[in-house]
C-alpha positions in Angstrom: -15.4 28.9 -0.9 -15.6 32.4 -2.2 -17.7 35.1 -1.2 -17.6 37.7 -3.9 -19.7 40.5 -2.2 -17.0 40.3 1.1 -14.5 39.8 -1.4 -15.0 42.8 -3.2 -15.4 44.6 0.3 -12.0 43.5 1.9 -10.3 44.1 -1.2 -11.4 48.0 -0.9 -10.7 48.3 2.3 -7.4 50.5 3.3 -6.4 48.0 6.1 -6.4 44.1 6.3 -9.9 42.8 6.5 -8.9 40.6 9.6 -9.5 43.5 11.8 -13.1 43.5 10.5 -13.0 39.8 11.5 -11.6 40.3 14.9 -14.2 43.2 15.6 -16.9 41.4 14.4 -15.3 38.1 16.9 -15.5 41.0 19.7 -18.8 41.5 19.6 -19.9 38.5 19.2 -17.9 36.8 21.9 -19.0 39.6 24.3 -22.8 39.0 23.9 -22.4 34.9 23.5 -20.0 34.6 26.4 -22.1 36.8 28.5 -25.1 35.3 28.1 -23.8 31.7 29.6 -22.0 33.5 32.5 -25.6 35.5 33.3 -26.4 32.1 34.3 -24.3 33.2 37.3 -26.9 36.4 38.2 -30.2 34.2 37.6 -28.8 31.5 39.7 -29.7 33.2 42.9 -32.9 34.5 42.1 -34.3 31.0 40.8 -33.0 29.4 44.0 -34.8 31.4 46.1 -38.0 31.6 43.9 -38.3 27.6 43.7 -36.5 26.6 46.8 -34.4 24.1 44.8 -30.9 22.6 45.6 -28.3 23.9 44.7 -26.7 21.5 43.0 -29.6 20.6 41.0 -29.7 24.4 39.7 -26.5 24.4 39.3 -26.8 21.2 37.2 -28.2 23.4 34.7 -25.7 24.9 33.4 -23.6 21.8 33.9 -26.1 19.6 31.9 -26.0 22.8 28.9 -21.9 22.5 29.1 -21.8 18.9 29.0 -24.5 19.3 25.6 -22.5 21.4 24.5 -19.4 19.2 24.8 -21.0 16.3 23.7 -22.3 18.4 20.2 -18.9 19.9 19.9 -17.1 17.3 17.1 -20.5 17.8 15.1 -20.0 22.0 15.4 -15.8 20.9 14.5 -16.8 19.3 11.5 -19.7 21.7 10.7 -16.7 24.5 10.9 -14.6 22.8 8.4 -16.9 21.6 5.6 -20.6 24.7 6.1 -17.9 27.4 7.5 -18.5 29.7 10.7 -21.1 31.7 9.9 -23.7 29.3 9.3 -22.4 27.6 12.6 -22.3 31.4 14.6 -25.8 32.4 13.4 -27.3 28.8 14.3 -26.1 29.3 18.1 -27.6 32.3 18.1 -31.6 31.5 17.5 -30.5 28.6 20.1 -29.5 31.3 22.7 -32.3 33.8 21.6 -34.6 30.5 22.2 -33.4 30.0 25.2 -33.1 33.1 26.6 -37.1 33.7 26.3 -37.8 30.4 26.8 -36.4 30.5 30.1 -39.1 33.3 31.2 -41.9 30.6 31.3 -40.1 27.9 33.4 -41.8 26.3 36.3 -39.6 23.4 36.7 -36.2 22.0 36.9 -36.6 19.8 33.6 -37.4 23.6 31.8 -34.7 25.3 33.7 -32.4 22.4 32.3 -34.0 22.6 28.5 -33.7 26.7 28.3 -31.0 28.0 30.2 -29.1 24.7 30.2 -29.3 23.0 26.7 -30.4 25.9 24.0 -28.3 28.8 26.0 -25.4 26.2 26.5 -25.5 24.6 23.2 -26.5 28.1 21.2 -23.4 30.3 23.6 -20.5 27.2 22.7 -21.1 28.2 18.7 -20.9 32.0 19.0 -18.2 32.0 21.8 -14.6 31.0 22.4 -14.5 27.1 21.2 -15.9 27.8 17.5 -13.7 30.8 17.3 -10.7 29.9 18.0 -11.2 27.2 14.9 -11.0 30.0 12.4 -9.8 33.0 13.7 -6.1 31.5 14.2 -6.4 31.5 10.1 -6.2 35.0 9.9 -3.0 35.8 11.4 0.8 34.0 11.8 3.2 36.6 13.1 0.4 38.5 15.9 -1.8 35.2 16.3 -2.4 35.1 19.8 -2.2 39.2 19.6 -5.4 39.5 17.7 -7.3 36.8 18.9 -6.9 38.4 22.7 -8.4 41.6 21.4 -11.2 39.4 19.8 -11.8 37.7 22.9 -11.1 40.5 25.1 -14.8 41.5 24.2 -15.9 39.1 27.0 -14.4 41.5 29.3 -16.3 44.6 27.8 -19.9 42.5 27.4 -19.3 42.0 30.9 -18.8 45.5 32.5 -21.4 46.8 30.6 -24.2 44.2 30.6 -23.9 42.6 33.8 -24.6 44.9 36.4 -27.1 46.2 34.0 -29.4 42.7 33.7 -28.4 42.6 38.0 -30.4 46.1 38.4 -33.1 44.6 35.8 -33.4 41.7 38.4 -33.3 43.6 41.1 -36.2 45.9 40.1 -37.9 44.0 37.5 -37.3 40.1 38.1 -34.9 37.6 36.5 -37.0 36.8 33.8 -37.6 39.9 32.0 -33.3 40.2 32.3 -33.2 37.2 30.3 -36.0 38.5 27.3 -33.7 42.0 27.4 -30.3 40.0 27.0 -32.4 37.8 23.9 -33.3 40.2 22.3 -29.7 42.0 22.0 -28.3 39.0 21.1 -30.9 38.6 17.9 -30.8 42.0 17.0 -26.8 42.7 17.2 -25.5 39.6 16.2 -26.8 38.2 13.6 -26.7 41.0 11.0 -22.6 41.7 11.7 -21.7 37.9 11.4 -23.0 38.3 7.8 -19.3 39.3 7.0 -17.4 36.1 8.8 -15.3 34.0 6.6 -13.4 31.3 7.5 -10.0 32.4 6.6 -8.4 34.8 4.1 -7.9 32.6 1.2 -11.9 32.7 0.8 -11.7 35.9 0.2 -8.1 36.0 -2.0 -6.3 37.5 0.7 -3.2 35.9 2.4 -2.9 36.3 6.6 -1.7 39.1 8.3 -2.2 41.0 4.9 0.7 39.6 3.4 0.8 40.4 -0.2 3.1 38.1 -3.3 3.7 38.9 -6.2 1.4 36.2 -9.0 2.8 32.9 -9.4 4.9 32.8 -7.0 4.6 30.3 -3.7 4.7 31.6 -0.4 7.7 30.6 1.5 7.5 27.6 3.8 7.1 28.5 7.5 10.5 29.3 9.0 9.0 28.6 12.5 9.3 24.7 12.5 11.3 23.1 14.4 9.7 19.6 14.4 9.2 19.0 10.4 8.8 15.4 10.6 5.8 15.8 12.9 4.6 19.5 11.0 4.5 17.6 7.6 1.9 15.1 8.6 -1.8 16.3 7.3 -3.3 16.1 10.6 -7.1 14.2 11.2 -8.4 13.3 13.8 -7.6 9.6 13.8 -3.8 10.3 13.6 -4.5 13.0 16.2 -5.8 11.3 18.9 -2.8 8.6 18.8 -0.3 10.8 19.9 0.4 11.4 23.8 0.3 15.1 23.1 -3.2 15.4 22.2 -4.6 13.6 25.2 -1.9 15.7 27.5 -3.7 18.9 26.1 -7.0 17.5 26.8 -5.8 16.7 30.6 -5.1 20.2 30.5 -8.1 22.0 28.8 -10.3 20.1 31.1 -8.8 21.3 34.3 -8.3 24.6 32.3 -12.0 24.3 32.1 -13.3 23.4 35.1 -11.2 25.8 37.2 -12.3 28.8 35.0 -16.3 27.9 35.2 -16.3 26.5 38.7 -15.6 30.5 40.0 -17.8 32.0 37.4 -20.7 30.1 38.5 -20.3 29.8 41.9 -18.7 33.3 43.4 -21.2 35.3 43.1 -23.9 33.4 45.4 -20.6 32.7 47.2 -20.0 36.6 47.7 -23.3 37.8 48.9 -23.1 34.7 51.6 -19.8 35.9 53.4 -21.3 39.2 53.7 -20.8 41.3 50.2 -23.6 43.7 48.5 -25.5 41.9 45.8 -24.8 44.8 44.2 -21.2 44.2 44.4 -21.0 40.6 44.2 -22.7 41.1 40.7 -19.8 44.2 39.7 -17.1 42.2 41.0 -18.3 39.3 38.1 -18.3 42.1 35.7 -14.8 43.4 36.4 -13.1 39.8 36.2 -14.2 40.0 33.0 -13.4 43.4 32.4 -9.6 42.7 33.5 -9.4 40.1 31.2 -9.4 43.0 28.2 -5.8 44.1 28.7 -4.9 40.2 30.7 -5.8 39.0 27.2 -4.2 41.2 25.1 -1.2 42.1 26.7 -0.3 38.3 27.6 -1.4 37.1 24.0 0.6 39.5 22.8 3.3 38.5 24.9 3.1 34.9 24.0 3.7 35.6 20.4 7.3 36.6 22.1 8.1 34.4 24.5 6.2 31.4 23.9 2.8 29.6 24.6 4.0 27.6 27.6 5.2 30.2 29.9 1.7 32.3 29.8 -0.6 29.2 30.2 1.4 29.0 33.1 1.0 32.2 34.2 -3.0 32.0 33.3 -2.9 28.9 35.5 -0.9 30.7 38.3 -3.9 33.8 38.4 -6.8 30.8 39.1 -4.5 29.2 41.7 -4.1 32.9 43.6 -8.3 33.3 42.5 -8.9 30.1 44.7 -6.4 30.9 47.7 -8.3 34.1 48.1 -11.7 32.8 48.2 -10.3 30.1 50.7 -8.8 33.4 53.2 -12.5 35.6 52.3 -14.8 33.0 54.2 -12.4 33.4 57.4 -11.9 37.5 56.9 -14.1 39.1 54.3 -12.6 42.2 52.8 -11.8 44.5 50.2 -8.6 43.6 49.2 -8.9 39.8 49.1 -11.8 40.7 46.9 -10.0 42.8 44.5 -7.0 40.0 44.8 -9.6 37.6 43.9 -11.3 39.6 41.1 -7.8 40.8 39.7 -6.0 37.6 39.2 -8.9 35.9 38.0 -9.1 37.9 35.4 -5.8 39.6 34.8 -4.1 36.6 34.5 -6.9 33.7 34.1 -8.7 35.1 31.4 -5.1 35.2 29.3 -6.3 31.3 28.8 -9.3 31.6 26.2 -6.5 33.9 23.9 -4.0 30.9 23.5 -6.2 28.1 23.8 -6.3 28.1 20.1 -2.6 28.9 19.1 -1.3 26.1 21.6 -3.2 23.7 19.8 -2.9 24.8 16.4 0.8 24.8 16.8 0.5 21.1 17.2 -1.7 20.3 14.7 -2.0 22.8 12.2 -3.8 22.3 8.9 -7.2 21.5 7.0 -8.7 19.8 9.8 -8.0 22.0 12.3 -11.6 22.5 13.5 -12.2 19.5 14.0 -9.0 18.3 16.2 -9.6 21.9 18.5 -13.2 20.6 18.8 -12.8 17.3 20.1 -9.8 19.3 22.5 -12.9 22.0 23.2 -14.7 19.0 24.6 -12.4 18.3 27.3 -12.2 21.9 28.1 -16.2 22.0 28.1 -16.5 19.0 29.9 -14.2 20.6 32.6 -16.1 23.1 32.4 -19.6 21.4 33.2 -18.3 19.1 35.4 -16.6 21.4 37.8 -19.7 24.4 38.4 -21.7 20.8 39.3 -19.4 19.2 42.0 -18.9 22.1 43.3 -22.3 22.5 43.9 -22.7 19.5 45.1 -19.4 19.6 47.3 -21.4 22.4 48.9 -24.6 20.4 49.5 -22.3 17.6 50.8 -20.5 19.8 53.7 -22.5 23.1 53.9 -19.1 24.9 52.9 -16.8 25.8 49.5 -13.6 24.8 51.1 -13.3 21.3 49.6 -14.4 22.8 46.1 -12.2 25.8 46.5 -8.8 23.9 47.6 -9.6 21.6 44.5 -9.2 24.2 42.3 -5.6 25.4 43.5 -4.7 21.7 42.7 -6.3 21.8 39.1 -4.9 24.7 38.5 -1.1 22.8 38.7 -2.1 20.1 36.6 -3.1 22.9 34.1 0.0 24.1 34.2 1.9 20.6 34.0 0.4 19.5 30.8 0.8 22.2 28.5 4.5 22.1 29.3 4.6 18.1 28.6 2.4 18.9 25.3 5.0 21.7 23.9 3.9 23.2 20.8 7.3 24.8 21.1 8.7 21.9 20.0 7.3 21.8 17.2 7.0 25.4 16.0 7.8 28.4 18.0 6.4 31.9 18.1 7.6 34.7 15.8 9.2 36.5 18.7 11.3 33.5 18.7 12.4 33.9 15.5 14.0 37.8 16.0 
């Protein structure tokens, strides 16, 4: 579909109108991620205001997630036929929703419908799972490269925002944090997505800004090396008959339920062993904040030397993440916590920038979006089910350890899978090529 006002923009521009996609990605990412992991900073708060469980609070974000999961084909296939932007602008009057709905709650079933459903459900279409069905369109040779900038806003929303809404709940209360972060979100967002498109041939551009000369065909792909299995026009029927689309879901679950089980859970976690709210609250803004160069330098890197090899190293910086929150309960201190913080994000975050390239390796073509959302719901419901039985792990034995030790152990399986899935065997990256 074209768009002839965007069109006419991009073809004006002096530099490839991907980087305006990217940028606009980056912003969008940083505001939508960060207003699921706020959850994270009103956690606390609501706990102590209502007395509940903590599992059952936590359950809110779980219940969201596993919304979220659950509505994820529909947002696939929404992708593919409506386009992004429609999708993008959607989540975010859920999350605005949300967001100020959340200031009137009084009960768990509210806690569950406002910061659960509408900010989990609203956050999934303006963060990583939508973009990674489009933005992998845009670029071939630096794939991974630009969609760890685009992602790498996450880190920046973070530093930023964070300990900003933490000092608005310190001095102002929890629920005026989340009517600030709303309005942001309305106000920033949805003019800038205005631009998205779903890939450059909407617009009469080629990826990576490739120009040919009229009438003549673009070479075929000199990356293959599997062409029986790259010639087959992908859908999701043929998809989810092959082994290696249910070892990637083994994978994105565990990737997603040791990435959200921290996030949710450390900074409570922090403040009990003996850390400043204060810090506790920074700390959660400079995981992210580590996963700007972690995402862009090993994205970048995985163009080079493969997608395999930095999952693996992603997976490796959770593992450390865990071990280190394990050895904080017995002897609390600096440098655990900066071990913690660093490889969490460093190396951890370097997951949301090939999440997309691994699997669009695999199964590349028109229906895309919809195979990487049904993989996305694995991921997600990794990622709801982990911050909840962890929660409940805690309830269970008054202590992380269990939850914490379970996550070094996910965090190999990660690894494992991506390895047994190997989209290098059926195209490699261009630094593979040289």
């Amino acid at each position: 579909m074209q768009h002839p006002l965007i069109a006419r923009l991009a073809a004006r521009l002096p530099f490839f109108f991907g980087w305006v996609i990217i940028a606009v990605a980056f912003v969008t990412v940083a505001l939508g991620v960060t207003a699921r992991t706020a959850f994270s900073l009103m956690f606390p708060p609501i706990v102590d205001e209502f007395g509940w469980d903590r599992g059952l609070a936590a359950g809110a974000f779980s219940f969201g997630f596993l919304l979220s999961a659950l509505a994820s084909p529909v947002v696939g296939r929404l992708v593919d036929t409506k386009g992004p932007r429609l999708v993008i602008e959607g989540g975010v009057l859920l999350t605005v929703a949300g967001l100020l709905g959340a200031t009137l709650i009084a009960t768990p079933w509210q806690l569950y419908a406002t910061l659960g459903l509408l900010v989990g459900i609203g956050a999934n279409c303006m963060s990583y799972s939508v973009h990674s069905q489009f933005l992998p369109n845009w670029f071939a040779a630096k794939r991974a490269l630009a969609i760890g900038i685009a992602f790498s806003g996450v880190g920046v929303g973070a530093i930023l925002i964070l300990p900003w809404l933490q000092a608005i709940i310190l001095h102002e209360g929890w629920r005026a944090a989340c009517a600030m972060l709303g309005g942001i979100i309305l106000v920033v967002v949805v003019p800038i997505n205005l631009l998205v498109a779903k890939s450059p041939e909407a617009l009469g551009l080629l990826p990576d800004g490739e120009r040919h000369m009229p009438g003549t065909a673009r070479k075929r792909p000199a990356n293959i090396v599997d062409a029986e299995w790259a010639a087959v026009e992908w859908t999701v029927p043929r998809a989810i008959r092959t082994a290696r689309f249910w070892w990637l879901v083994v994978g994105f679950f565990c990737g997603g339920w040791i990435w959200y089980s921290v996030q949710i859970h450390q900074t409570k976690y922090l403040v009990e062993i003996g850390f400043d709210p204060m810090l506790a609250a920074w700390s959660l803004g400079v995981v992210a904040m580590a996963g700007i160069p972690g995402q862009i330098v090993l994205g970048a890197l995985s163009d080079r030397i493969g997608r395999e090899i930095v999952w693996t190293m992603s997976c490796l910086g959770f593992a450390i993440c865990y071990a280190a929150l394990l050895l904080l309960a017995a002897a609390p201190s600096q440098p655990l916590l900066w071990l913690m913080v660093l490889s969490q994000g460093l190396l951890g975050y370097a997951v949301a920038a090939i999440m997309g390239p691994i699997v669009a390796e695999i199964f590349e073509g028109p229906r895309f979006g919809s195979i990487f959302s049904l993989v996305m719901v694995a991921l997600i419901g990794g990622g709801a089910a982990g911050p909840f039985v962890t929660g409940l792990l805690y309830d269970w034995t008054g202590t992380y350890t269990i939850a914490f030790a379970l996550g070094v152990a996910l965090s190999v399986v990660c690894a494992v899978t991506v390895w047994i899935a190997a989209p290098r065997k059926v195209r490699v990256v261009a630094g593979s090529l040289r």
